[in-house]
N, C-alpha and C positions, 0 to 999 in steps of 0.2 A: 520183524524187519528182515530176516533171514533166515536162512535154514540152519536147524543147529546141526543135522549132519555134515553140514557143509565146513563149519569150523570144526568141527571135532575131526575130520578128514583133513585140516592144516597143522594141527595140534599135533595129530601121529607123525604127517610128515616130516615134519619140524625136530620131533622128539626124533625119530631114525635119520635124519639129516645130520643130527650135533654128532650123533655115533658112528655115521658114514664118517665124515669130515676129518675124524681122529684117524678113526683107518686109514685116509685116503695121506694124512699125515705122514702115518708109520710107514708106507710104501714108498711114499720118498725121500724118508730120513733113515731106512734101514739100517745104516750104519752108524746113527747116533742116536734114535729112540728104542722103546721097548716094545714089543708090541702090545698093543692095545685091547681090549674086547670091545666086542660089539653087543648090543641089548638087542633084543628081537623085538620084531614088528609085537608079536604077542604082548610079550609083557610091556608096553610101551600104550596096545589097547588097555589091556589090562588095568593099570593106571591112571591113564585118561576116563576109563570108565567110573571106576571106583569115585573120582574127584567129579565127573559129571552127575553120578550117584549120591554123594555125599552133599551137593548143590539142589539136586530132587529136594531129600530129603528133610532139607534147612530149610526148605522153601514151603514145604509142608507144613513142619510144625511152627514158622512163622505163623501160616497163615492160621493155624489150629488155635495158636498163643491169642492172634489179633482176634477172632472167635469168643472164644473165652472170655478176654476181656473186654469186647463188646454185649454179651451177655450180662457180665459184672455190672459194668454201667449202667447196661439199661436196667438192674435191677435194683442199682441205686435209684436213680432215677425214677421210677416210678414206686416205689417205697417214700422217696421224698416227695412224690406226687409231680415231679416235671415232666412235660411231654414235648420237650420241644426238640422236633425233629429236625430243625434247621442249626442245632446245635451238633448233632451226632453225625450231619452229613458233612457237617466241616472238620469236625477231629477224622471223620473216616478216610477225605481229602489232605489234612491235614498230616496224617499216617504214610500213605501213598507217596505223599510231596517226599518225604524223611527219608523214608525207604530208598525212591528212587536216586537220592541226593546220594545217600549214603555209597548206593551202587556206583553211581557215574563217576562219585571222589575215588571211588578204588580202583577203576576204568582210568581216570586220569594219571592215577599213582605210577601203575603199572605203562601206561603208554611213555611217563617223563622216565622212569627209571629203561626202557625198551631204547630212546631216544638217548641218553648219556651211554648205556653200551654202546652204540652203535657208531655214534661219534669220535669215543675214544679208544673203536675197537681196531685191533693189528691184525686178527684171524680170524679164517672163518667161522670158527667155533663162536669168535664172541659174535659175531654177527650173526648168528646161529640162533644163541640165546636171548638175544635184542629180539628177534621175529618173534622167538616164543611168549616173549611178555608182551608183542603187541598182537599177538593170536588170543593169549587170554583179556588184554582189554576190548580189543571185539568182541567176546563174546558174552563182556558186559557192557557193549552196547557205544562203545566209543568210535567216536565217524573217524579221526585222525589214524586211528588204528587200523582201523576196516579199509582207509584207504591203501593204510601200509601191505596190508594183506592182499588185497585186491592187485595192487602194483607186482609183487613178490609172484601169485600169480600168474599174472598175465606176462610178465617178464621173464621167468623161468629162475627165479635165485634158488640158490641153492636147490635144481634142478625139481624144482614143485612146480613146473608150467601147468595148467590147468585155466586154461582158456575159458571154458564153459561157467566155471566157477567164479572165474575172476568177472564176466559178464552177470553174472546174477546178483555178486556185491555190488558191482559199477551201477544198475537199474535200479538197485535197493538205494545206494548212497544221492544218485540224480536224483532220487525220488524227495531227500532228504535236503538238498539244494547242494551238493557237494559240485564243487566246478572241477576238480579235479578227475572227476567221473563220469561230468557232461564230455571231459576231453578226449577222455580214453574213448568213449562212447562213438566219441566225431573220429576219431582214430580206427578205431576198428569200421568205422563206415565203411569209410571211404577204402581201403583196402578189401574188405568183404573178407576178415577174418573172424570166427564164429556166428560171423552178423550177416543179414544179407547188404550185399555189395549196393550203394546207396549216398550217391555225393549230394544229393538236397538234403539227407537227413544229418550226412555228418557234418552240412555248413551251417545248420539249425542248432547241432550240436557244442560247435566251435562260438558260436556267435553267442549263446546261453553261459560259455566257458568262460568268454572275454571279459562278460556283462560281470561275472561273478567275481573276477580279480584272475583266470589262469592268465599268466605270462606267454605260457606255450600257446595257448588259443587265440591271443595276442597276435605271437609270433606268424601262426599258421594263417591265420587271416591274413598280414600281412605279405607272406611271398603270396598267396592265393592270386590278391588285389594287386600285385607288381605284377604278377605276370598272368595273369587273367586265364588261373584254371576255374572251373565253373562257376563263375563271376565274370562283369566286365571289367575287364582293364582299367583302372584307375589307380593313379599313380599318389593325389592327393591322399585318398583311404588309406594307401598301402603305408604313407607317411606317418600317419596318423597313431597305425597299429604299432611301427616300428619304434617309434617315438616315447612309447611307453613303457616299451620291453628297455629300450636302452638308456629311458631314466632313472627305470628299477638297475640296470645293471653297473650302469656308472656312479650310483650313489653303495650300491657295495664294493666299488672300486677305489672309490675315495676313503674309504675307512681301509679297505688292505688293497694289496697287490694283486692282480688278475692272475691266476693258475694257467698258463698254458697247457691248452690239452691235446695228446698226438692222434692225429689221426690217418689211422695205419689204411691203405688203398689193399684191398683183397685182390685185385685185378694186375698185383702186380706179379713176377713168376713164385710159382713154390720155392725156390731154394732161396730166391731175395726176401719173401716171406716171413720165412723160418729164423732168420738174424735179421729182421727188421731193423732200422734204424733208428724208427721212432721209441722201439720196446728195447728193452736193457736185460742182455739174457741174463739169467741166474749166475751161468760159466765164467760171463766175463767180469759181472760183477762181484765177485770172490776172485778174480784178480788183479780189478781195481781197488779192492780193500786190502791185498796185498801187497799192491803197488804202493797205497799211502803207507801203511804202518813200517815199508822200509824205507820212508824220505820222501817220496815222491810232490812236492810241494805241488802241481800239476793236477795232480790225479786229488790230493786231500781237496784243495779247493771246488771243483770240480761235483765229488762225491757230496761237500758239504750243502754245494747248490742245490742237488737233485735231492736231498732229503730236509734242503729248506721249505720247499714249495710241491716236493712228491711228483718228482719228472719222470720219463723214460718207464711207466710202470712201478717205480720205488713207492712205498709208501711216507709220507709227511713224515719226518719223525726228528723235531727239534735240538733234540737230545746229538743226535748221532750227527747233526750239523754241525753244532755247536761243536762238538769235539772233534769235527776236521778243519772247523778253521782257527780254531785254536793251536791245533799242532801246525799248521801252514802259517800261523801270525804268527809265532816261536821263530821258525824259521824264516820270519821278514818278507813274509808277501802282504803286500799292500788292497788287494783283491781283498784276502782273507779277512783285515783290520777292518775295512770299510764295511762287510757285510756281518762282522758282528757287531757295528756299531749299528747299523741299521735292524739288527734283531733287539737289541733292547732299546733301539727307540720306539721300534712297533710291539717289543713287550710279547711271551710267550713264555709256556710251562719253563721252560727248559734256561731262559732269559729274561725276567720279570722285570717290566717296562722301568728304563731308569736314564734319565736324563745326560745325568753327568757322566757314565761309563760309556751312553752313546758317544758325548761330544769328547768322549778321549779316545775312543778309537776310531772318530772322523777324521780329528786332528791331527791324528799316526800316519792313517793312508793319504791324507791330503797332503803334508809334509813331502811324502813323496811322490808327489803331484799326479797322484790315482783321481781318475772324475767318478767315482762312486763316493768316494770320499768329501771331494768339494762338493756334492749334490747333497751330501747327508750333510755337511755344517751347511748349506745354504737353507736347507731345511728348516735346521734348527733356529737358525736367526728368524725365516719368514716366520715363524708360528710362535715363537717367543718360549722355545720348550727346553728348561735349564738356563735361558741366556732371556733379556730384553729383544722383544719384538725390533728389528731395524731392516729395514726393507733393502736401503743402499747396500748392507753386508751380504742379504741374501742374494740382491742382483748380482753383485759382483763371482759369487762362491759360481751361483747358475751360470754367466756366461765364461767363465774358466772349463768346466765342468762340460759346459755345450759347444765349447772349440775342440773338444777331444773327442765328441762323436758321442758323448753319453746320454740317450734319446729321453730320459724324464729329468733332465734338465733342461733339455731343448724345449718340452711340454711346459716347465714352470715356468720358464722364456716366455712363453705363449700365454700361459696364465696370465701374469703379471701385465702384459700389455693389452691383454683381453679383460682385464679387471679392474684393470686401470689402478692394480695396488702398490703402492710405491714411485708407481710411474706415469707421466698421460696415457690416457688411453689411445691405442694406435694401433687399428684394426688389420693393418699392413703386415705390419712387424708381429701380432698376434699371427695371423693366416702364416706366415715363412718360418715361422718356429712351429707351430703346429703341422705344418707340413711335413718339416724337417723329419719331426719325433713319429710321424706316421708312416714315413716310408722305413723305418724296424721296428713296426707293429705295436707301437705305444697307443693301447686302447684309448686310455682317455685324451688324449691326442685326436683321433679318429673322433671320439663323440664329436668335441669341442668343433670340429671340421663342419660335421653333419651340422649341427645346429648352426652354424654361419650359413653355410648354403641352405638350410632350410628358413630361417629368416632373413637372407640378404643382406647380413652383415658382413659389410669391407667385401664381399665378392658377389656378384651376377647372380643371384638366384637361379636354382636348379634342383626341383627337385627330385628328379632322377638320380642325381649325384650325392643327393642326403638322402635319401632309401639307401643305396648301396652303401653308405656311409656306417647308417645306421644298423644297417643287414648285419656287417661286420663287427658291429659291437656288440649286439643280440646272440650270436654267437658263440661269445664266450660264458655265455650263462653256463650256472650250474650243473644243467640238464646234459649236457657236452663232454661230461665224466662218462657217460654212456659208451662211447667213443671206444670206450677202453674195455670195459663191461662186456660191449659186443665181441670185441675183436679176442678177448681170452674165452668168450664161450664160443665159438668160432675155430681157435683153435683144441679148444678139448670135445670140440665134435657135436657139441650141444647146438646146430643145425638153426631150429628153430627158434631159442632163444634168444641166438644172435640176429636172426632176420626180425625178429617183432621189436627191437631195440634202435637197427637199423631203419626200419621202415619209417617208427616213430621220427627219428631225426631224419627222415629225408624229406616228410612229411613239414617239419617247420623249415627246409628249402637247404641242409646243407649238400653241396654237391656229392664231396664224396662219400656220403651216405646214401645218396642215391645209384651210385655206382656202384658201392658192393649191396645194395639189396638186390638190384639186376643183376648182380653177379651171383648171386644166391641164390635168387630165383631159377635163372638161367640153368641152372647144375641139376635142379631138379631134385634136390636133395630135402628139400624144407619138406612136411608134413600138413602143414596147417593149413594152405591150400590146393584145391583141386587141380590136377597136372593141368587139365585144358587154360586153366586161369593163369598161368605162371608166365609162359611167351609175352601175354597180351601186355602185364602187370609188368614186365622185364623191359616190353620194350617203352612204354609209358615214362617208364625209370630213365631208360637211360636216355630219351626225350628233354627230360626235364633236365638232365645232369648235361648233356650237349649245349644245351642253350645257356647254358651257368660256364660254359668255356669248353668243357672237356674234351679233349681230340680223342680219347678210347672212344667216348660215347659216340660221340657222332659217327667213327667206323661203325661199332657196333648198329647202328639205326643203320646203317649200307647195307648191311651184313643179312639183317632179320629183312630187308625188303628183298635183297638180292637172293636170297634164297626161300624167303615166305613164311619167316618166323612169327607167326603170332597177327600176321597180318596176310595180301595176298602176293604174289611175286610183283615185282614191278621193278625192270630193270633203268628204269629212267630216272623213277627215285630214288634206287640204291646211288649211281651215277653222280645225282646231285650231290647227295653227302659227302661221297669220296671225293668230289671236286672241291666243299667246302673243305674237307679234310684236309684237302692235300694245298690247297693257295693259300688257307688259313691260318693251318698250324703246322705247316713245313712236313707233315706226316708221310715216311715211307712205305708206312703201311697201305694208305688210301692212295698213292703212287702208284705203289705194284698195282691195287686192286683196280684202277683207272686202266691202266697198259694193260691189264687184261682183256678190258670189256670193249677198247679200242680195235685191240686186236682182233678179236672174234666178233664185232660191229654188236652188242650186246645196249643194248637202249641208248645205243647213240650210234654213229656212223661209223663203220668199219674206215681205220687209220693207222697203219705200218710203221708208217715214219712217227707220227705222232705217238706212238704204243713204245716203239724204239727209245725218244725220248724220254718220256716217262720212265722206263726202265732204268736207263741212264741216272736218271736223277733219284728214284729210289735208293739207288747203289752209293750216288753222290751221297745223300745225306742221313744214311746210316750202314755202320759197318756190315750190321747185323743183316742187311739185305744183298750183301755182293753173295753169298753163294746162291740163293735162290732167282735172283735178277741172272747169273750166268744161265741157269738151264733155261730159263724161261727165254732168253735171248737165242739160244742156242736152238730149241724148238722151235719159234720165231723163225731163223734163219736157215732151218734145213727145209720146215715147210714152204719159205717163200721158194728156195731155188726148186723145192720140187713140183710146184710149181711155173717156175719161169721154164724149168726144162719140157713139163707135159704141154704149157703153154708153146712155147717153141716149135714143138713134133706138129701140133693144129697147126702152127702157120704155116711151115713148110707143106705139108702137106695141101690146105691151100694154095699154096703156089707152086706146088708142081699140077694139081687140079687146072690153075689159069693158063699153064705153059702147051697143057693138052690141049686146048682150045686154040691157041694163042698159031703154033710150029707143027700140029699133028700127035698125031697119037703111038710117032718114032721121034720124039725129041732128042730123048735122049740118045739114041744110037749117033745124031748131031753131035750132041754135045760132047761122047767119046771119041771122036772121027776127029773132030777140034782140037780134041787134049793132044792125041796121038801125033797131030800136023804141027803142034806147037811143040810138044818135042821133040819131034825130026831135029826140025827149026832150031833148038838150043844145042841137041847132041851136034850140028855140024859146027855150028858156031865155036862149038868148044872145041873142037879137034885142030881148028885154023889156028 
């Protein structure tokens, strides 16, 4: 089914990978770890070989043993005088069946124990060692694992990209019916990475994906069919795809809370980069834990959020929640009370689900009338958890709770009258409470939205407006950690394995994914495609990212026409986008570049005054463009007058040409003889 040098080549890596990873440890704890050793590539072959040796070997004298003791039998056998060969062909089937069982249980063993490291892992290291037990259940033959490896691969984890590789398991596992393989498959088509470049084989592929249960292939269909890349247009299709990614997503929504995931724009400057907003540096976060541990009630609450739900780059870690809103509930914040009651009502390592400690730390923060608080007892009441189910208690706890602005209240608002529990049903008042809780991004709020405009409930059917509805709930799937994945191997220079992570998610349609793989592309930095490919592929990108809103992109599409990037010059197109650019999305960027093309008649008609304006309103609407809008004005304004001055010298000259015709070819001795009589003229005047 595979090549075993193939595994045995993930196996070494894996094994110098767990030993890199400690090193790379010790170089940034130098001040509090010891240093480490590293194992060499050798003895790590070494090893691997011996255990691939020792697997020969077993394999040998099984088969010597099964030998043997088919000799036995058949010697019983015909000593007892039985010949019946359709007995001996079933125990020899029957052997095989055992064998194989036996293998695939240790394959399975090995992949659940690979799957709880991995889960409950904090460091690379342990995730390190999770890949090694799902390298060894590949190589007895487990697809779940194969895909793991495959994935690790082709993604570049723990810096083992191997592209070629991971294409020979994805063929082997397609071959196997794995849909997660047909996807990767449809993925690398369509980009033309180790594959040849090929959008009918990766829609064959995607569509194989769908059939099989991927979500992603789901998803990727779905923007495909919205916005009619190599398909037609159809908006119903596009509904359809959408519609099932975001039933899968809203049904693991209703059991927890949706994870917000950040995603960092590469496009924005290096030094805003480097302290992102969305990421949580190390620096500062060692002195927001030093902020709580001296009072900071602010900072604890805060800190306890982000490692409720693993925000800002932090990793999940219940534990370290729990014990900041514990010291910020000591010191009487009401924030704090509410969200430990909401941890042991949803129950965690760290908070083991428990009814009645919820509803006494609902009734803390609600006391003092926190709406995280009245939304957690209005909870409690609707679902009858520690208390009798009463719907009137819950209504009342939600609409306290949704006068204060707390948006999964305003959603159960919605609920309630869209379910008609507790209340009539009133499709009205459902749609303005779901509204409410969607304009601060309450996922299931959005669903509940979608599927009214996609069914025609209480509002107009549309469904363009439940596609995008539904786009935004699809979204927040799990695959959208990647986000995060890319953007630190991005910053540690792993190049490549950021852009195949990117790509993947720009590919199921999210914008800013498609902005930094153009931007990636762009730099010329990646390896995995051929340089001629990269413009074409960049500007493709940022094509699709424009049309999804983006004013960078749309400069950039001006940009690659106006100069002939990846396409041929055309200054007429450049033109139009700066035009949309700049009416569209107030952009001064696509201003200046307009005043330019104005100015120097550049695919549209030469216009001074109108170039002038432009300039003007560049400067008007951003800071950042007054020193560049001055010289450009500046330039503007010494070439016009030089200009009107050369212009000037031609007319004159002209008209002293018509004067020669006009008076003779002594005008001017006239015209001196005149001056001289008119000052006679004034010198007597003045002397009288």
């Amino acid at each position: 089914m595979k090549p075993l040098t193939l595994l045995i080549e993930i196996l070494i890596i894996l094994g110098v990978t767990i030993k890199n990873i400690e090193a790379e440890k010790h170089n940034k704890r130098q001040k509090e770890t010891n240093v480490t050793t590293q194992v060499s590539v050798n003895e790590v072959k070494q090893y691997l070989s011996h255990i691939l040796e020792r697997r020969r070997s077993r394999k040998v004298i099984n088969k010597r043993e099964n030998l043997l003791g088919k000799k036995k039998k058949q010697h019983k056998l015909k000593m007892k005088g039985i010949q019946n060969k359709d007995f001996l062909k079933r125990n020899k089937n029957h052997l095989k069946e055992q064998e194989k069982k036996n293998f695939t249980d240790e394959g399975d063993v090995l992949f659940n124990m690979g799957t709880k490291i991995l889960q409950e892992s904090k460091s690379q290291k342990q995730k390190a060692e999770a890949y090694m037990l799902f390298a060894k259940a590949a190589d007895m033959g487990n697809l779940k694992a194969m895909e793991k490896m495959a994935d690790a691969l082709l993604f570049g984890n723990f810096g083992m990209q191997n592209i070629t590789a991971a294409i020979q398991l994805y063929e082997s596992l397609a071959k196997e019916g794995s849909y997660k393989a047909q996807n990767a498959l449809g993925f690398l088509s369509s980009y033309g990475i180790g594959m040849e470049y090929d959008q009918a084989k990766a829609l064959i592929y995607y569509t194989f994906g769908s059939a099989g249960g991927s979500m992603m292939s789901q998803m990727i269909l779905g923007y495909r069919y919205l916005s009619g890349i190599n398909v037609l247009q159809n908006c119903e299709v596009a509904l359809n795809h959408y519609k099932k990614v975001a039933d899968y997503i809203a049904d693991n929504l209703e059991k927890s809370e949706g994870i917000p995931v950040e995603k960092v724009r590469l496009t924005e400057r290096p030094e805003n980069l480097s302290s992102n907003s969305e990421i949580l540096d190390w620096d500062i976060y060692q002195y927001y834990k030093f902020l709580a541990e001296r009072g900071d009630v602010q900072i604890q609450v805060s800190l306890g959020q982000l490692h409720l739900i693993g925000r800002k780059g932090l990793d999940q870690d219940y534990y370290k929640a729990l014990y900041y809103f514990l010291k910020a509930a000591k010191a009487g914040s009401a924030n704090a009370m509410a969200f430990i009651g909401k941890m042991y009502l949803e129950g965690n390592a760290a908070a083991p689900q428990n009814n009645a400690t919820a509803f006494k730390y609902f009734s803390m923060a609600a006391s003092k009338g926190n709406a995280i608080g009245l939304h957690g007892l209005g909870l409690l009441y609707f679902y009858g958890k520690g208390v009798p189910v009463n719907y009137a208690e819950a209504l009342k706890y939600f609409q306290k709770a949704a006068e204060k602005g707390w948006p999964n209240a305003q959603f159960q608002l919605g609920f309630m009258y869209y379910s008609g529990s507790g209340v009539w049903k009133d499709y009205k008042l459902a749609f303005k409470y779901f509204y409410l809780a969607s304009q601060s991004g309450q996922p299931l709020a959005i669903y509940y939205l979608a599927e009214m405009y996609a069914t025609g409930t209480g509002v107009l059917r549309s469904c363009r407006t439940a596609v995008e509805l539904y786009k935004g709930v699809c979204e927040l799937g799990h695959w959208a950690e990647k986000f995060l994945t890319a953007y630190f191997a991005y910053k540690d220079g792993d190049i490549d394995s950021s852009l195949v992570q990117y790509a993947l998610l720009a590919e199921m349609g999210y914008e800013v994914a498609q902005s930094n793989s153009a931007f990636i592309l762009e730099s010329k930095k990646a390896k995995i495609l051929e340089k001629e490919k990269m413009y074409p592929m960049a500007l493709l990108l940022w094509n699709r990212a424009a049309i999804q809103g983006n004013a960078f992109a749309r400069i950039k599409i001006g940009d690659y026409h106006y100069y002939g990037y990846g396409t041929k010059k055309d200054y007429e197109t450049a033109a139009t986008h700066y035009s949309i650019a700049a009416d569209k999305y107030q952009s001064a960027q696509a201003m200046f570049n307009l005043a330019y093309m104005y100015e120097h008649g550049l695919g549209i008609a030469k216009d001074i005054h109108l170039a002038r304006r432009l300039y003007d309103m560049a400067a008007q609407t951003s800071t950042d463009a007054h020193i560049p809008v001055f010289f450009a004005l500046m330039k503007l304004e010494t070439m016009h007058l030089l200009r009107d001055i050369l212009f000037f010298n031609f007319t004159l000259r002209w008209k002293w040409m018509k004067l020669d015709n006009v008076l003779g070819p002594y005008w001017d001795l006239f015209v001196i003889g005149l001056i001289v009589v008119m000052l006679i003229f004034l010198i007597k005047n003045w002397h009288r």
